[in-house]
Every structure is written in structure tokens, then in C-alpha cells.
C-alpha positions as CSV (number, residue, x, y, z in Angstrom):
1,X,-22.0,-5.2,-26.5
2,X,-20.9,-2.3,-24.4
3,X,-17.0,-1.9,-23.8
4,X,-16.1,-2.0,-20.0
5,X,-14.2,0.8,-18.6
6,X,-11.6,-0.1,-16.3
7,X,-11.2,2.6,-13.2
8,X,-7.6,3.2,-12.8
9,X,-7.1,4.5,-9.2
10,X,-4.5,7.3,-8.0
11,X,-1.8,6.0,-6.0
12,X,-0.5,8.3,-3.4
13,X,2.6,7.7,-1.1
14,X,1.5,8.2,3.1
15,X,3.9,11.4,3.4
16,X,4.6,12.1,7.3
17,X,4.4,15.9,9.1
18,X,7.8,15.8,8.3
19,X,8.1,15.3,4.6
20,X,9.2,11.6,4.5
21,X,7.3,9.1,2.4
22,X,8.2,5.8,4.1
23,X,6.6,4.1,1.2
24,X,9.2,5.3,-1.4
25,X,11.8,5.2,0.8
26,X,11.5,1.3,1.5
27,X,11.4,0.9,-2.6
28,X,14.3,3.1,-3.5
29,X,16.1,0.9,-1.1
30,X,15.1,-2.4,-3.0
31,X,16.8,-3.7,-6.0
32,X,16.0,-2.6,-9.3
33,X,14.8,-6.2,-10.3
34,X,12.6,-6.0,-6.4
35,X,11.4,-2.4,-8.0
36,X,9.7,-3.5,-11.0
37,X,8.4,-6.6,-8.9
38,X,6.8,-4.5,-6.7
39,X,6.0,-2.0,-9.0
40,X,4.2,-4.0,-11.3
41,X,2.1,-5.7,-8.1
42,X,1.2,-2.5,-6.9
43,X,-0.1,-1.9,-10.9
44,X,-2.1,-4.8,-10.4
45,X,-3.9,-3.5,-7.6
46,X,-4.7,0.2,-9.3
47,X,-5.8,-1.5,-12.0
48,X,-8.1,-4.4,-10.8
49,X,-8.7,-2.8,-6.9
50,X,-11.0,-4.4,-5.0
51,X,-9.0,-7.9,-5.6
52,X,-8.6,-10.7,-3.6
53,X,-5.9,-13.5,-2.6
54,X,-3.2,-14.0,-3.0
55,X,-2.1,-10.5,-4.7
56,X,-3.9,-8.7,-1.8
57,X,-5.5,-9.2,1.4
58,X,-7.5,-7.3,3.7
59,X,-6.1,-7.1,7.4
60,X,-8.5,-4.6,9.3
61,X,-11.1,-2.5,8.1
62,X,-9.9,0.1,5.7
63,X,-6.3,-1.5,5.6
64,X,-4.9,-4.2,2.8
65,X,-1.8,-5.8,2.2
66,X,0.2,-6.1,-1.0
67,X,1.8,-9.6,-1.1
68,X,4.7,-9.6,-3.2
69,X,7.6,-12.2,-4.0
70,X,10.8,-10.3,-4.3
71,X,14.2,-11.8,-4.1
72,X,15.4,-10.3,-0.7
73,X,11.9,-12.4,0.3
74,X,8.5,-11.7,0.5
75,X,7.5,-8.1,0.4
76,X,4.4,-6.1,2.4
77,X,2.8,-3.0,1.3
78,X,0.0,-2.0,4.0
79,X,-2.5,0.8,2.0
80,X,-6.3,1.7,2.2
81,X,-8.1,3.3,0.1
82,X,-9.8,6.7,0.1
83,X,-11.7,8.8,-2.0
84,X,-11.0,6.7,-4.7
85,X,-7.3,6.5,-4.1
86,X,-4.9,4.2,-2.6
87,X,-2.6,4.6,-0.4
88,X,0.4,3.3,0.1
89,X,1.3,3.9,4.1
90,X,3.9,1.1,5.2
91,X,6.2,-1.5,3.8
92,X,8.2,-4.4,5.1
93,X,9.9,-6.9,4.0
94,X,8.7,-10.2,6.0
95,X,11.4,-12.3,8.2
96,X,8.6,-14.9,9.7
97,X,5.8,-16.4,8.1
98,X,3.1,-14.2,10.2
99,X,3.4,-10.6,9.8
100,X,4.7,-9.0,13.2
101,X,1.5,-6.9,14.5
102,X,4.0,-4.6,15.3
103,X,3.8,-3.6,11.3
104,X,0.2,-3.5,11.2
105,X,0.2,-0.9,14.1
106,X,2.7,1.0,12.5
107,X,-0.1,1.4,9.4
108,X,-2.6,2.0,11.4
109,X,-1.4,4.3,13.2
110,X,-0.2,5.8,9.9
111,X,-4.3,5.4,8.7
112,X,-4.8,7.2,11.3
113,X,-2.8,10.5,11.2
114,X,-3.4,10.6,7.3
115,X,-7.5,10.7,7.9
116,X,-6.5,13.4,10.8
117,X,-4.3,15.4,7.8
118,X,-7.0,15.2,5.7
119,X,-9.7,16.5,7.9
120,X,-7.7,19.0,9.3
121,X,-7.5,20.3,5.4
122,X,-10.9,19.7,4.2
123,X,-10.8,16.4,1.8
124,X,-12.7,14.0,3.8
């Protein structure tokens, strides 16, 4: 019996014109308890990616969520995935049960000038 081999995809942080990586910055703020939490979700994900509820969930075409328990509450990380990569281009932690659309737009737009970067420098 042949041995699977697991795919273990890159995981890049959204990085704006500016040099920010919103991403990172929302986790260096966290805990170090919430960063391992999250850290080890987002593992998950590399690891296993495409997987379903309730670790991840797809919102729009070409954009997941990250659902992750953290102690300051319930964590979001919005990514999608790209040339074999994911990722990671917004992060929230949720006040209300349903996700404020205001969030989502923020990723999307975010989606949106990372395909625009990439063009504009040849990878996709």
C-alpha cells in the first residue's frame, strides 16, 4: 500500500503598499496562550487545506474563514488561496454572533489589491 503524501501549503501574510502585514500585526497583539491557539488552527489548515466546518468556512468565492476559540473570544482569519498558497489577508476578533460584512469587505478588498500586486509583478 502506497504511503500518502500530505501537501503542506506556504502560508504568506497579505503585506499592504506600505509594508504592514495586518495579519501579524492582529497576532502579535494576542496573548501568547491566543498565539499558539491560532497558530496551531492556522497549522491545521496548511496541513489539511481544502477542509470543511467548523475549523474553516468558505464566505465568497476565493475567500475562507479561520474559526478559532481564543480566550479574548472567538477569533477570524479571512485568507484565500493562490498558487498553492494561503493567504492570510484579515483578522478580527468577533463581538456578535454574525461577522460584520464590514470585515469581509475589508478582505476582499484586500483579495483584491493582492491579485492586482501580483499581476502587476508577473506571478499570476
Amino acid at each position: 500500500m502506497q504511503k500518502r503524501v500530505q501537501k503542506i501549503y506556504d502560508v504568506v501574510f497579505f503585506e499592504t503598499v506600505n509594508g504592514n502585514q495586518p495579519v501579524r500585526d492582529f497576532i502579535i497583539k494576542l496573548t501568547r496562550e491566543d498565539q499558539k491557539e491560532l497558530g496551531a488552527d492556522i497549522r491545521v489548515v496548511q496541513e489539511n487545506f481544502p477542509i470543511g466546518l467548523p475549523l474553516v468556512r468558505k464566505l465568497k468565492p476565493e475567500l475562507w474563514e479561520i474559526r478559532s476559540d481564543i480566550n479574548n473570544g472567538i477569533s477570524r482569519v479571512f485568507f484565500t488561496f493562490i498558487n498553492e498558497k494561503i493567504i492570510l489577508l484579515h483578522a478580527i476578533v468577533k463581538k456578535t454572533q454574525k461577522t460584520p460584512p464590514r470585515e469581509i469587505d475589508i478582505a476582499i478588498e484586500r483579495l483584491k489589491e493582492f491579485k492586482r500586486m501580483q499581476k502587476q509583478a508577473g506571478k499570476i
